[in-house]
Every structure is written in structure tokens, then in C-alpha cells.
Backbone and ligand atoms as CSV (ligand in chain L), in Angstrom:
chain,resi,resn,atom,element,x,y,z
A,1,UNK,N,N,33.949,-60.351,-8.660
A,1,UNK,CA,C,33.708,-60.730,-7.261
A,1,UNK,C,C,34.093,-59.566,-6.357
A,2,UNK,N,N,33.351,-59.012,-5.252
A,2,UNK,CA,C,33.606,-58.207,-4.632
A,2,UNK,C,C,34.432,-58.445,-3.571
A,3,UNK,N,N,34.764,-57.715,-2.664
A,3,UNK,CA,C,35.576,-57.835,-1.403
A,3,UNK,C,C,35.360,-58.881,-0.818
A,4,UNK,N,N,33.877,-58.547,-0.201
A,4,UNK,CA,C,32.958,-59.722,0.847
A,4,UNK,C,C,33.072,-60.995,0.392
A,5,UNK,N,N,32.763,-61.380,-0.994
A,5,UNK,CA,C,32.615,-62.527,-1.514
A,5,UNK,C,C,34.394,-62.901,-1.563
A,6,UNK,N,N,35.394,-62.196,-1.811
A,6,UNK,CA,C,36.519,-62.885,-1.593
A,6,UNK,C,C,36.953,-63.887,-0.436
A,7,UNK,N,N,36.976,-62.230,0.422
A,7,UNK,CA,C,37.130,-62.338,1.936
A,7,UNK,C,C,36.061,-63.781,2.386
A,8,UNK,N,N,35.103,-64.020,1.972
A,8,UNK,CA,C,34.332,-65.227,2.042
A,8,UNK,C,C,35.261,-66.352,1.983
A,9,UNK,N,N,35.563,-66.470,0.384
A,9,UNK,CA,C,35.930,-67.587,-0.080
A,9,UNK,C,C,37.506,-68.066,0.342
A,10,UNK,N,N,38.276,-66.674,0.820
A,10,UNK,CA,C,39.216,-67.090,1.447
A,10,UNK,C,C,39.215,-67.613,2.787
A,11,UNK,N,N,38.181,-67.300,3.266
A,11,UNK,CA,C,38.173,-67.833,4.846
A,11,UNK,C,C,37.284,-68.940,4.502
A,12,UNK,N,N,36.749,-69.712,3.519
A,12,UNK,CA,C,36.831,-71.285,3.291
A,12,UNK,C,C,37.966,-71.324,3.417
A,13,UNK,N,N,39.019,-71.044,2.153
A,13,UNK,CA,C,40.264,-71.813,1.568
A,13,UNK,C,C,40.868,-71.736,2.948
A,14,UNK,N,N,40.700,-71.298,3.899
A,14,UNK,CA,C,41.525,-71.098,5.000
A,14,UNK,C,C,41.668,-71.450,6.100
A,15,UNK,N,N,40.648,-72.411,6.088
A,15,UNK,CA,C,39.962,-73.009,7.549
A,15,UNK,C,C,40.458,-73.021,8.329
A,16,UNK,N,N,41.412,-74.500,7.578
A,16,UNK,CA,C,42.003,-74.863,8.703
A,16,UNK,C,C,43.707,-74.164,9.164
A,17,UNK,N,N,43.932,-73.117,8.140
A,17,UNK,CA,C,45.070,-72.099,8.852
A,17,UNK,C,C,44.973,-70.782,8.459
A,18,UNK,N,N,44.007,-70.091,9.226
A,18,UNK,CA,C,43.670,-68.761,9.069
A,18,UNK,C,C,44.779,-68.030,9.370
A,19,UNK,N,N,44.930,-66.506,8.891
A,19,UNK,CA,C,45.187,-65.669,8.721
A,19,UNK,C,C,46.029,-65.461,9.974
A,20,UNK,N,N,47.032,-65.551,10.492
A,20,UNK,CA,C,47.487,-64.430,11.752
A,20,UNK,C,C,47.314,-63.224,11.937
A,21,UNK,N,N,47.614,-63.122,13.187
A,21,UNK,CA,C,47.320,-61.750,13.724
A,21,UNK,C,C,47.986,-60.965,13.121
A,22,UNK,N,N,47.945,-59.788,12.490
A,22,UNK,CA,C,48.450,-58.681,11.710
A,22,UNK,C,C,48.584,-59.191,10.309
A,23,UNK,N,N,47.790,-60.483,9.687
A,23,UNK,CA,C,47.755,-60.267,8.218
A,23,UNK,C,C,46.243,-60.104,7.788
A,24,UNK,N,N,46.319,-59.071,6.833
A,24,UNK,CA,C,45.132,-58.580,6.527
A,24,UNK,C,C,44.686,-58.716,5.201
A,25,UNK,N,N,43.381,-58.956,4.809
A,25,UNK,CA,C,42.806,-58.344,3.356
A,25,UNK,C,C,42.825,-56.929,3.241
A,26,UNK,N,N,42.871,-56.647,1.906
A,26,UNK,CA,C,43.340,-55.295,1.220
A,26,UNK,C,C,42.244,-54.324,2.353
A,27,UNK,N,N,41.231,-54.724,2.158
A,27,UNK,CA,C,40.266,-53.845,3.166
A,27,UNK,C,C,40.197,-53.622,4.058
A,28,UNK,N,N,40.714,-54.973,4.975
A,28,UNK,CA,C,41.264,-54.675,5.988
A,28,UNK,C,C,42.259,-53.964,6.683
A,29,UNK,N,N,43.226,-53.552,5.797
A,29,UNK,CA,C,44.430,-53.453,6.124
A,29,UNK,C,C,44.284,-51.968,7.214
A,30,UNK,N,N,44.976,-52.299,8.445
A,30,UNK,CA,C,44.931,-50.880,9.480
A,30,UNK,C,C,45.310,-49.398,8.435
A,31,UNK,N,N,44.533,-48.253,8.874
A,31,UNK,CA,C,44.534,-47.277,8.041
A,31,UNK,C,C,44.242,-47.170,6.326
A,32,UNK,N,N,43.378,-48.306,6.286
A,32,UNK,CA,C,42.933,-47.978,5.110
A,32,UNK,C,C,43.550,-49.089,3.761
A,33,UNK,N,N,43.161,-48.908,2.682
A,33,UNK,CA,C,43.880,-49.587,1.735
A,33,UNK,C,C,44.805,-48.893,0.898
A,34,UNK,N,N,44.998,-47.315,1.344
A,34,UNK,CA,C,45.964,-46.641,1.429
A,34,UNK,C,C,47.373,-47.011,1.646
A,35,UNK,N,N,47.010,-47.586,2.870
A,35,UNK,CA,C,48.166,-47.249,3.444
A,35,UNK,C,C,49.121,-48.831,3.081
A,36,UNK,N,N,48.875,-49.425,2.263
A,36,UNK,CA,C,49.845,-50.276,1.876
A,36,UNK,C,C,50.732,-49.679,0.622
A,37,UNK,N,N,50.398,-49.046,0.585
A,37,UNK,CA,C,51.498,-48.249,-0.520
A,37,UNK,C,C,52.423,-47.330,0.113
A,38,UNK,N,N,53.528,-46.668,-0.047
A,38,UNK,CA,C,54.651,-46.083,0.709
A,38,UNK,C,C,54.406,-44.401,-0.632
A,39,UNK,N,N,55.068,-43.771,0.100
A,39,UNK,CA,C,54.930,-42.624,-0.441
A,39,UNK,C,C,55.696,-42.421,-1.959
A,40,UNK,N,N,56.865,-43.792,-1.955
A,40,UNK,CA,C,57.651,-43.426,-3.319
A,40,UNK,C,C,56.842,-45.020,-4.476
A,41,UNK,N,N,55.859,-45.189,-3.886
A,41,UNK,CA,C,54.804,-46.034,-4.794
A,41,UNK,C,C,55.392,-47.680,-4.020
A,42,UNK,N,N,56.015,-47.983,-3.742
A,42,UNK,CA,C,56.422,-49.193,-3.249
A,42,UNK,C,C,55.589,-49.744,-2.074
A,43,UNK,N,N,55.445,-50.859,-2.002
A,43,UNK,CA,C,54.634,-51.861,-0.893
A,43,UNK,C,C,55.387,-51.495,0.282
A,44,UNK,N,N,54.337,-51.124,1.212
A,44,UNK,CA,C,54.793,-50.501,2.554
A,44,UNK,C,C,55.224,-52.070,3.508
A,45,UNK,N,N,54.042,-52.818,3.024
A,45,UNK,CA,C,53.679,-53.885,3.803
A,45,UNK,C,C,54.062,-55.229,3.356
A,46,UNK,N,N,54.623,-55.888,4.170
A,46,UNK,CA,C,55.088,-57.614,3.824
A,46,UNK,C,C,53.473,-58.058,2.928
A,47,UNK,N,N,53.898,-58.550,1.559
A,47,UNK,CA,C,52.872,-59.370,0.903
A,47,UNK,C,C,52.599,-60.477,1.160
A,48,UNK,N,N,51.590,-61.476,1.272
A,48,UNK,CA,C,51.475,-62.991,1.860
A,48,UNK,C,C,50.498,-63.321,0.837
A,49,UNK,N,N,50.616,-64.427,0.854
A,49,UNK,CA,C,49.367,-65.607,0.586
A,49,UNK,C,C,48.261,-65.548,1.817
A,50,UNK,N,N,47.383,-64.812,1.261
A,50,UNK,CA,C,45.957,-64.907,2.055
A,50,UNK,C,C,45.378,-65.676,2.382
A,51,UNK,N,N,45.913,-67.108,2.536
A,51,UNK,CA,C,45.644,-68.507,2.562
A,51,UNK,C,C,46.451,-69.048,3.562
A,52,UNK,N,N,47.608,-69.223,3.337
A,52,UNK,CA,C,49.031,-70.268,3.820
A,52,UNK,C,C,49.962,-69.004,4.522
A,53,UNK,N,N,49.900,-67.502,4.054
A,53,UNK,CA,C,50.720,-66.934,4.613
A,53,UNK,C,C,52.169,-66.780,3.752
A,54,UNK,N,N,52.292,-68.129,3.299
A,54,UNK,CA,C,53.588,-67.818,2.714
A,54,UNK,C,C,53.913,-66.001,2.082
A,55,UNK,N,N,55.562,-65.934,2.743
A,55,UNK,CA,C,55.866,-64.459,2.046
A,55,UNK,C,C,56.152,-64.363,1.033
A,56,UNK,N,N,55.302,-63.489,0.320
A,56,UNK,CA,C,54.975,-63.546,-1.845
A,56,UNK,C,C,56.553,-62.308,-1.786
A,57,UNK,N,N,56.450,-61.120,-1.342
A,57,UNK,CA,C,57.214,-59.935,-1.426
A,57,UNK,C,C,57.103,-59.458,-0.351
A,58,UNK,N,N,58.696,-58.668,0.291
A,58,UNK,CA,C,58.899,-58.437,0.903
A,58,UNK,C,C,58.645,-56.486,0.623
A,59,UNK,N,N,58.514,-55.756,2.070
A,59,UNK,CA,C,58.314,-54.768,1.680
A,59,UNK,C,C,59.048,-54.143,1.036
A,60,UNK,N,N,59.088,-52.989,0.005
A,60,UNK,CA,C,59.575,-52.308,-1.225
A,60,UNK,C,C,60.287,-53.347,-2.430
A,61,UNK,N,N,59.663,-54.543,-2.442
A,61,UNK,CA,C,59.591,-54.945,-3.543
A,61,UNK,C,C,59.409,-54.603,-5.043
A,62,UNK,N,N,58.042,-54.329,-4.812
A,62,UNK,CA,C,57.261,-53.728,-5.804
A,62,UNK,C,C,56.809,-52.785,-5.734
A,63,UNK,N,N,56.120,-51.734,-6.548
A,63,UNK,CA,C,55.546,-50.973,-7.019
A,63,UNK,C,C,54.313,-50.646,-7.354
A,64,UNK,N,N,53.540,-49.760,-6.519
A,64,UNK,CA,C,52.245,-49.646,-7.136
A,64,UNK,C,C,51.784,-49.134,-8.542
A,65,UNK,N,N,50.714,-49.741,-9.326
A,65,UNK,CA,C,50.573,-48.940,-10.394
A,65,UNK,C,C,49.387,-49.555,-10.639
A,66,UNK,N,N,48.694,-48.387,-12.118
A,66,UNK,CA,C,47.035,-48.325,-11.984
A,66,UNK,C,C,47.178,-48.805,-13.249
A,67,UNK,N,N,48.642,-49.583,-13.789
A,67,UNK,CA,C,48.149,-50.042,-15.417
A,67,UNK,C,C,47.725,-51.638,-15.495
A,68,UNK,N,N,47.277,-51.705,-16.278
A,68,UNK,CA,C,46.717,-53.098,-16.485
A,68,UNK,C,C,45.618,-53.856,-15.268
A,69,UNK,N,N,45.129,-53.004,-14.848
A,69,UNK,CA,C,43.997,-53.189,-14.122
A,69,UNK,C,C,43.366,-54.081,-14.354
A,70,UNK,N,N,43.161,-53.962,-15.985
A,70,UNK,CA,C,41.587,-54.880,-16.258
A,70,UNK,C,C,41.858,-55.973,-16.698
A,71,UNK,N,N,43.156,-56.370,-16.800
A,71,UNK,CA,C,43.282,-57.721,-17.234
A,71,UNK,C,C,42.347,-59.293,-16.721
A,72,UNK,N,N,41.800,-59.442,-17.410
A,72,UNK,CA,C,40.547,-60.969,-16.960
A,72,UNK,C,C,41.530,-62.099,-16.768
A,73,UNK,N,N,42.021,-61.480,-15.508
A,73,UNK,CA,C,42.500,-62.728,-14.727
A,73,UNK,C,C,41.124,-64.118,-13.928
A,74,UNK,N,N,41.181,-65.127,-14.112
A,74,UNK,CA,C,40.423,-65.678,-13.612
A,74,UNK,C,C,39.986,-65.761,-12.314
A,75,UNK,N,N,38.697,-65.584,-11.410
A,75,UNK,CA,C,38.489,-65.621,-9.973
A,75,UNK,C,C,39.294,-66.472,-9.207
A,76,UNK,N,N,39.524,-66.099,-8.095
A,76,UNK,CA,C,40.522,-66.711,-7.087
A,76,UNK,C,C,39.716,-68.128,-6.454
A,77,UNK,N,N,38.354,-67.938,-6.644
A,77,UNK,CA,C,37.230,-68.670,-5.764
A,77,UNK,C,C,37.134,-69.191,-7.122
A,78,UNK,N,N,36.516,-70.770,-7.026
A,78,UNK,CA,C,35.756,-71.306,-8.201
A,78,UNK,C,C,34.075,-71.189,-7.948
A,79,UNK,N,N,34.097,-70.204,-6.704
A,79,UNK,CA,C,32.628,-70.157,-6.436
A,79,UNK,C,C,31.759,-69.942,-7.423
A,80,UNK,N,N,32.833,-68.900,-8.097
A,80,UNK,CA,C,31.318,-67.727,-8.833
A,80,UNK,C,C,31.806,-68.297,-10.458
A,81,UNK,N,N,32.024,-69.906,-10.481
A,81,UNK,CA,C,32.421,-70.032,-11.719
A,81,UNK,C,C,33.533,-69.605,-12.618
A,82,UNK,N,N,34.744,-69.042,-11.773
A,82,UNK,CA,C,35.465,-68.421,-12.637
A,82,UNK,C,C,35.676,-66.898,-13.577
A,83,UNK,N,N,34.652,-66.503,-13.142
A,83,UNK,CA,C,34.501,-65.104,-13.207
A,83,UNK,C,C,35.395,-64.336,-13.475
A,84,UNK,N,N,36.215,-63.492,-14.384
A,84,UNK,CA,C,37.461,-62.770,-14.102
A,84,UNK,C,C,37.034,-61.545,-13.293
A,85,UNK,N,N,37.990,-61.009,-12.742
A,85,UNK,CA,C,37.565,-59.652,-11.752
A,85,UNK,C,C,38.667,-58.735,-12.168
A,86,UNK,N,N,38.585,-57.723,-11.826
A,86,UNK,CA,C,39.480,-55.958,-12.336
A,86,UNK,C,C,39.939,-56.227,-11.121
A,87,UNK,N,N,41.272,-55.402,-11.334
A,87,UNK,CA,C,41.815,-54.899,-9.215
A,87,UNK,C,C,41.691,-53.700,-9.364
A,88,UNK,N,N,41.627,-53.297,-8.210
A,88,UNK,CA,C,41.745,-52.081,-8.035
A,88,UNK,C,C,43.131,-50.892,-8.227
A,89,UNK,N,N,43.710,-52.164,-8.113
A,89,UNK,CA,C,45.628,-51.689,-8.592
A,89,UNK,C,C,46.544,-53.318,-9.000
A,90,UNK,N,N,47.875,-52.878,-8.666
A,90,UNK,CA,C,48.806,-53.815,-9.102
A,90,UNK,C,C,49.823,-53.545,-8.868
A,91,UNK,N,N,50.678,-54.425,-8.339
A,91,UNK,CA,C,51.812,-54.410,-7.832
A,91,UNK,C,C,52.965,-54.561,-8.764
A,92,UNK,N,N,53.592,-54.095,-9.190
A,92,UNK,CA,C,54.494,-54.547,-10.379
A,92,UNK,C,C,55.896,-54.623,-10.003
A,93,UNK,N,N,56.335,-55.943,-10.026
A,93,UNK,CA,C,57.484,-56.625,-9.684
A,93,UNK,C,C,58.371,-56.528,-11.014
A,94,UNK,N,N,59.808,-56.240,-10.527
A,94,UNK,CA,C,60.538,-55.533,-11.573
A,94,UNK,C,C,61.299,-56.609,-12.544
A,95,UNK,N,N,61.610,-57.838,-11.144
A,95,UNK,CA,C,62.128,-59.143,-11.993
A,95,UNK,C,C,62.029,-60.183,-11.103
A,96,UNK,N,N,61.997,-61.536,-11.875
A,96,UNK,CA,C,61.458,-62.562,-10.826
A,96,UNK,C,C,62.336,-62.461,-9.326
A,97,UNK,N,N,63.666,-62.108,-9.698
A,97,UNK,CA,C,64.515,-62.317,-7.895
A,97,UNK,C,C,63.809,-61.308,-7.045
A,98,UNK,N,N,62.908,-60.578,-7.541
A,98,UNK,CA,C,62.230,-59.571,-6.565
A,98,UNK,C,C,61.390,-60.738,-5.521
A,99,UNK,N,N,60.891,-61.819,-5.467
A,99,UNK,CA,C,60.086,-62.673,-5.433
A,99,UNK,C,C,60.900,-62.909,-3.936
A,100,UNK,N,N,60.014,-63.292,-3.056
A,100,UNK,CA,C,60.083,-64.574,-1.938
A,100,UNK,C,C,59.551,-65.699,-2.464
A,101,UNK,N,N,58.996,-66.036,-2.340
A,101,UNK,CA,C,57.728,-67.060,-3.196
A,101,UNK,C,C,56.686,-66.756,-4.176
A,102,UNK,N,N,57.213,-67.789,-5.131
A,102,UNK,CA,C,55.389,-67.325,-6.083
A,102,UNK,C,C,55.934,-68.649,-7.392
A,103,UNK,N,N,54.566,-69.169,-7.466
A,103,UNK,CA,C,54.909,-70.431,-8.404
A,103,UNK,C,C,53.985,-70.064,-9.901
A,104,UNK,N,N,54.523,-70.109,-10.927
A,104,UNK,CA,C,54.226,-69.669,-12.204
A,104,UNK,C,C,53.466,-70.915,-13.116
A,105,UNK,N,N,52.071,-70.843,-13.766
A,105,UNK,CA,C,51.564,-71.875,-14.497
A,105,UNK,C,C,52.587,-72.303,-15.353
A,106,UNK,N,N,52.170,-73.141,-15.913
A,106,UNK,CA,C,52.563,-73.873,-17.420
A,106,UNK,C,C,51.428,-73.895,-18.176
A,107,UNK,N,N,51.042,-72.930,-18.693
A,107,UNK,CA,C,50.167,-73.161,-19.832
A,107,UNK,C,C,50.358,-74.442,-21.205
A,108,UNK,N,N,49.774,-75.083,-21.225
A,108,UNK,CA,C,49.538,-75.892,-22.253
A,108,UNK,C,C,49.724,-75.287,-24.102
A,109,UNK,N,N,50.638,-75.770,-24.805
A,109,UNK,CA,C,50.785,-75.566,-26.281
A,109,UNK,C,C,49.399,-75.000,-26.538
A,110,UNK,N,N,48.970,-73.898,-27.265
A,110,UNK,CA,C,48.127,-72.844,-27.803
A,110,UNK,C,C,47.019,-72.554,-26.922
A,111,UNK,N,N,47.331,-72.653,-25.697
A,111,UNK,CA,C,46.466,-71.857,-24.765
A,111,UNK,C,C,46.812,-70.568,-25.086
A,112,UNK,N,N,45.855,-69.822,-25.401
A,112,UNK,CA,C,45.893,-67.995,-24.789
A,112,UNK,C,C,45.166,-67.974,-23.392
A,113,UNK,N,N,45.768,-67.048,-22.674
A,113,UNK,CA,C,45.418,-66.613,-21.428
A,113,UNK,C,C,44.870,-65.269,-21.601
A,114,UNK,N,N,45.174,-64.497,-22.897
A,114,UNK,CA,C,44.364,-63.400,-22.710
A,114,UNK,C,C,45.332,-62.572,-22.642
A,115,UNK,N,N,44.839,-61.126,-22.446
A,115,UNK,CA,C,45.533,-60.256,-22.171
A,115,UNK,C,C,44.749,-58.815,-22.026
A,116,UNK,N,N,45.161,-57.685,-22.691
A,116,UNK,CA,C,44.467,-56.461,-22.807
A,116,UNK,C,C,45.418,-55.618,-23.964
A,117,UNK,N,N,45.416,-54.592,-24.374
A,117,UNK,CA,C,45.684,-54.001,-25.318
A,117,UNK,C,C,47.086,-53.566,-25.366
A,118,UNK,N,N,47.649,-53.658,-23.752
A,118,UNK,CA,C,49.125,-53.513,-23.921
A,118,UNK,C,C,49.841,-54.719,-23.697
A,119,UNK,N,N,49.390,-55.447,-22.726
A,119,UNK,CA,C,50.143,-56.721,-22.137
A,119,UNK,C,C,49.191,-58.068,-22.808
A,120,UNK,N,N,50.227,-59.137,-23.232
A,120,UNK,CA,C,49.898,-60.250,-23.496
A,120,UNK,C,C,50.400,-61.489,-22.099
A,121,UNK,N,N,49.346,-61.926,-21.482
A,121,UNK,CA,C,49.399,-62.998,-20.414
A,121,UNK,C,C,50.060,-64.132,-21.231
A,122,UNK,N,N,50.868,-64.650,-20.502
A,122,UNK,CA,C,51.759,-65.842,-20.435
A,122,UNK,C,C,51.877,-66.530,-19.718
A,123,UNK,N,N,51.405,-66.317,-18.108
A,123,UNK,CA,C,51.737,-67.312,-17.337
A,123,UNK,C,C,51.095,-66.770,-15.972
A,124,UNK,N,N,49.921,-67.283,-15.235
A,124,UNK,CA,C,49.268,-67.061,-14.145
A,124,UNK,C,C,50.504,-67.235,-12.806
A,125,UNK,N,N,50.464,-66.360,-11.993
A,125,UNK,CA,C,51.254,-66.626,-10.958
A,125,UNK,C,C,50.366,-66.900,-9.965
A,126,UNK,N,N,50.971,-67.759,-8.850
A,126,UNK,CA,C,50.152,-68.189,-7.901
A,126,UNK,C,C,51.449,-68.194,-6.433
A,127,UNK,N,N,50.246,-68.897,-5.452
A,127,UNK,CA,C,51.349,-69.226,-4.116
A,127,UNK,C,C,52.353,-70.197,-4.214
A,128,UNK,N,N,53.258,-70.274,-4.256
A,128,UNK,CA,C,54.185,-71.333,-4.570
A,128,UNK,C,C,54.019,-72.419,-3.461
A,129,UNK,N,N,53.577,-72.158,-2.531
A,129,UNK,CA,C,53.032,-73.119,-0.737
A,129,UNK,C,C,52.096,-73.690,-1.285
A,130,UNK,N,N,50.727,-73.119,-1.483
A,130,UNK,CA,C,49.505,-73.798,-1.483
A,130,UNK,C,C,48.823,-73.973,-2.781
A,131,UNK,N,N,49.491,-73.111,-4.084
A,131,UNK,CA,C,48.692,-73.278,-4.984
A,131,UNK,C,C,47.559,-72.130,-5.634
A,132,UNK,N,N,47.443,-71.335,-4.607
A,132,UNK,CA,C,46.343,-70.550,-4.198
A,132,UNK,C,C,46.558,-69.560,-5.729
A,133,UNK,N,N,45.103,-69.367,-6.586
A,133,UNK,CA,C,45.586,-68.571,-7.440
A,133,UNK,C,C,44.528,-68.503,-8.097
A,134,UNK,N,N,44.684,-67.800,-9.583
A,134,UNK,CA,C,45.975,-66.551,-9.706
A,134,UNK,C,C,45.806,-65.549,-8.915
A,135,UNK,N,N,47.142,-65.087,-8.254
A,135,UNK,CA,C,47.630,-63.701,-7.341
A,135,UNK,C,C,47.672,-62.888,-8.501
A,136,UNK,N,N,48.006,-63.116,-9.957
A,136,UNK,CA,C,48.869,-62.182,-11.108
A,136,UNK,C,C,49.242,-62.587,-11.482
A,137,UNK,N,N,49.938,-61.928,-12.858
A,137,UNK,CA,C,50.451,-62.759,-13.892
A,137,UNK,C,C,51.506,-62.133,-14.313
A,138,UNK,N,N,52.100,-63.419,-15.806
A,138,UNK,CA,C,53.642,-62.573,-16.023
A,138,UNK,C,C,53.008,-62.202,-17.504
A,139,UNK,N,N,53.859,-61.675,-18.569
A,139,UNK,CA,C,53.827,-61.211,-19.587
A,139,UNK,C,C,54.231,-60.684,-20.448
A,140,UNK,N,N,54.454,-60.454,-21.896
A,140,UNK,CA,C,55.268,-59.318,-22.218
A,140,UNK,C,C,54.878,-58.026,-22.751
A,141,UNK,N,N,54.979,-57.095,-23.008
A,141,UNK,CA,C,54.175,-55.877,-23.475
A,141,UNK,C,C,53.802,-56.271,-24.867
A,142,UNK,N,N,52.498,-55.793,-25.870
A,142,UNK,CA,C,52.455,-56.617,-27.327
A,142,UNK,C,C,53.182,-55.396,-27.967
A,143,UNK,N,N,53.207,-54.366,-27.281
A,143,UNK,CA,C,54.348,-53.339,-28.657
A,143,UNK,C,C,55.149,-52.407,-27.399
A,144,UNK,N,N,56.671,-52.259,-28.218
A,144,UNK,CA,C,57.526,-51.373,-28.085
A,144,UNK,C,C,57.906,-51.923,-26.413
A,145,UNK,N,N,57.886,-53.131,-26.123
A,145,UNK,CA,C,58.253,-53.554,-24.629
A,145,UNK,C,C,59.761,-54.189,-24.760
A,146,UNK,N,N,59.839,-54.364,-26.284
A,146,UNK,CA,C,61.047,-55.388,-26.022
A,146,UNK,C,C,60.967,-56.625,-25.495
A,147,UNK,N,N,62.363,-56.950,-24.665
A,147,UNK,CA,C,62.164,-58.518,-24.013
A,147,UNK,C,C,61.924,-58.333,-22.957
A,148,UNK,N,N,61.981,-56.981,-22.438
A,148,UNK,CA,C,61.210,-57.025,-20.322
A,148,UNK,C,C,60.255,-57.689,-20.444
A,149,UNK,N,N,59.911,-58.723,-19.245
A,149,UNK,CA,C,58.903,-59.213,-18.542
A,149,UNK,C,C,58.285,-58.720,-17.539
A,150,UNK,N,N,56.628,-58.598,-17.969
A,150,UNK,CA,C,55.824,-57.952,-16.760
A,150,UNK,C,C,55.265,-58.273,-15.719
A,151,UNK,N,N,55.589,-58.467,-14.697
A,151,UNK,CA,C,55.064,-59.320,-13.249
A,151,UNK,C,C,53.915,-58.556,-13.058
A,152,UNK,N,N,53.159,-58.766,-12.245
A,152,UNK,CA,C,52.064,-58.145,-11.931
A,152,UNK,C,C,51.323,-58.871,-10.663
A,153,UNK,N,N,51.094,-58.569,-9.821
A,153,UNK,CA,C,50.614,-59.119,-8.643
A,153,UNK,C,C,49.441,-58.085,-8.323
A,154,UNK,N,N,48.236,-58.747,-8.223
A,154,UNK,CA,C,46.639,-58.042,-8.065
A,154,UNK,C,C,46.769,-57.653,-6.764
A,155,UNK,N,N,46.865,-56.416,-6.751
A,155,UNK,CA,C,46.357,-55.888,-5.129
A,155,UNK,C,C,45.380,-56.686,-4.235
A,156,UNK,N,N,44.627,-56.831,-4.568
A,156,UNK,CA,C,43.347,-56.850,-4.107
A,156,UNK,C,C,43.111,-58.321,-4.431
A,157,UNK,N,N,44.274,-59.169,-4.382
A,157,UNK,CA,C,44.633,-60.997,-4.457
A,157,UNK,C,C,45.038,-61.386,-3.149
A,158,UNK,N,N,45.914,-60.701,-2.498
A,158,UNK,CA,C,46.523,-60.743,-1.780
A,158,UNK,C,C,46.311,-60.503,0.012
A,159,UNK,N,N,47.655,-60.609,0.722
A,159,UNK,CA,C,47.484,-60.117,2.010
A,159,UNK,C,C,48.338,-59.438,2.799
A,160,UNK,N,N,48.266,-58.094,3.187
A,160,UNK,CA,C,49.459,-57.863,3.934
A,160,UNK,C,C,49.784,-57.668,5.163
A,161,UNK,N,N,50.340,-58.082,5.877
A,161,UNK,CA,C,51.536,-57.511,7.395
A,161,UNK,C,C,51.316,-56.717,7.867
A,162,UNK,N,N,50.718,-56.449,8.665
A,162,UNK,CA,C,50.577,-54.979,9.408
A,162,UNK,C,C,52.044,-55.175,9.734
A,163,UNK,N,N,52.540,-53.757,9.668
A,163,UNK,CA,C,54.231,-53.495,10.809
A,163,UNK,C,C,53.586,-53.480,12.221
A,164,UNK,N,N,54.939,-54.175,12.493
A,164,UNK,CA,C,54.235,-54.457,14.003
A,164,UNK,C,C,54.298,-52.639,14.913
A,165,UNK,N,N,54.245,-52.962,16.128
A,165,UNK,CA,C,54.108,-51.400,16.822
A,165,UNK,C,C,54.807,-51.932,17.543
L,1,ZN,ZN,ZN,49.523,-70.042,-0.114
């Protein structure tokens, strides 16, 4: 699903409590989609639920990074059937107390969720307010990760804060 078609389907999910002033889609975001990243890779910008608003991460939470991109997370919209989509990046949260809000599936006994060649999905994260999802997922690495857990929050799921002026 592309931008447009997100940005669509979120302004259904959103009707009736759109977006405030200074929260943006990734594309939107003032100066670019740049500029939500900070120079030492960390989220410049308050993260939200692109829906409800609720605050997912606060700024320098997380971390930008270009791994696990392609994970076939399922579409945010049930428009297009469920579709999985790539991000363009990922936010990688170091441990759950990094979190303001964010509510984690329960997968059902021998569900696989999938994964990709380094990370095995375990558990879709979503808005802990509205439901709204998957934002990202948790996981563990399938080799040489040990017991760290991998948060992951889809860039390009999300919404952020302009700083005010
Ligand atoms: Zn929400």
C-alpha cells in the first residue's frame, strides 16, 4: 500500500478524531521525512497513533534503522485485503519501558506470524488506545541474538509531532 492509499485509509479510521495540528504522516512531516530522525539516529519527533493520537514514543526513544524492512507485516487498512507492505525504515525500541503506549497481540497456540531471515515475529504491536494496527512487531533474532527482544515500530505506520516553534 502506498502513502496515498494509507493516508486514505487513515483519514477513514479517523473521522471522527482527526489528526491535530502538528501531527503528521511520515510524508507529511515539515522538512521532509528526513527530518524525523535526529542526527545520532534517534526519533527527533514525539511518535503517535495516526488515529487516536495516543503517545506510542517519546522523542529519542528509539532508533532509526534500515534492518528488517521487509518483514510482511500485515496492512494497517483491511482495504486492500491485508496486503503486507515493506517500510521504508524502522524504529527500533531497545526495551518495552522505552514505550508510552503500545498494546502487544496474543497470537493463538501455532500461529506463525512470519518473519524474515534474521528476525522471527512473535507478537504484532499495535495502539494500546484504539487498537489501530500493526504499528510493528516484537521478536527474537533466529541466530546468535540470544534472549534480546526486538521491538520494531514501522516508520511509515505511524505519526509524528511537529516541535512546536
Ligand atoms: Zn490509537
Amino acid at each position: 500500500m502506498d502513502q496515498a492509499k494509507l493516508a486514505a485509509a487513515l483519514a477513514a479510521a479517523s473521522s471522527a478524531r482527526r489528526p491535530a495540528e502538528g501531527v503528521h504522516l511520515l510524508q507529511d512531516v515539515p522538512g521532509g521525512p528526513d527530518a524525523v530522525a535526529a542526527v545520532d539516529g534517534g526519533n527527533a519527533l514525539a511518535i503517535r497513533c495516526p488515529s487516536c493520537r495516543s503517545l506510542v514514543l517519546r522523542p529519542g526513544a528509539a532508533v532509526k534503522s534500515l534492518e528488517h524492512t521487509a518483514l510482511a507485516l500485515p496492512s494497517i487498512s483491511r482495504a486492500d485485503g491485508g496486503a503486507a507492505t515493506p517500510a521504508p525504515f524502522v524504529w527500533s525500541v531497545a526495551d518495552m519501558m522505552r514505550f508510552e503506549n503500545i498494546g502487544f497481540s496474543k497470537p493463538l497456540p501455532g500461529d506463525s506470524l512470519g518473519g524474515d531471515a534474521g528476525l522471527q515475529i512473535e507478537r504484532y504491536l499495535a495502539c494500546a488506545d484504539c487498537d489501530l494496527g500493526p504499528l510493528g512487531c516484537s521478536g527474537h533474532l533466529a541466530a546468535g541474538g540470544g534472549a534480546a527482544k526486538t521491538l520494531l515500530i514501522f516508520g511509515d505506520r505511524v505519526a509524528y509531532e511537529a516541535a512546536r516553534t
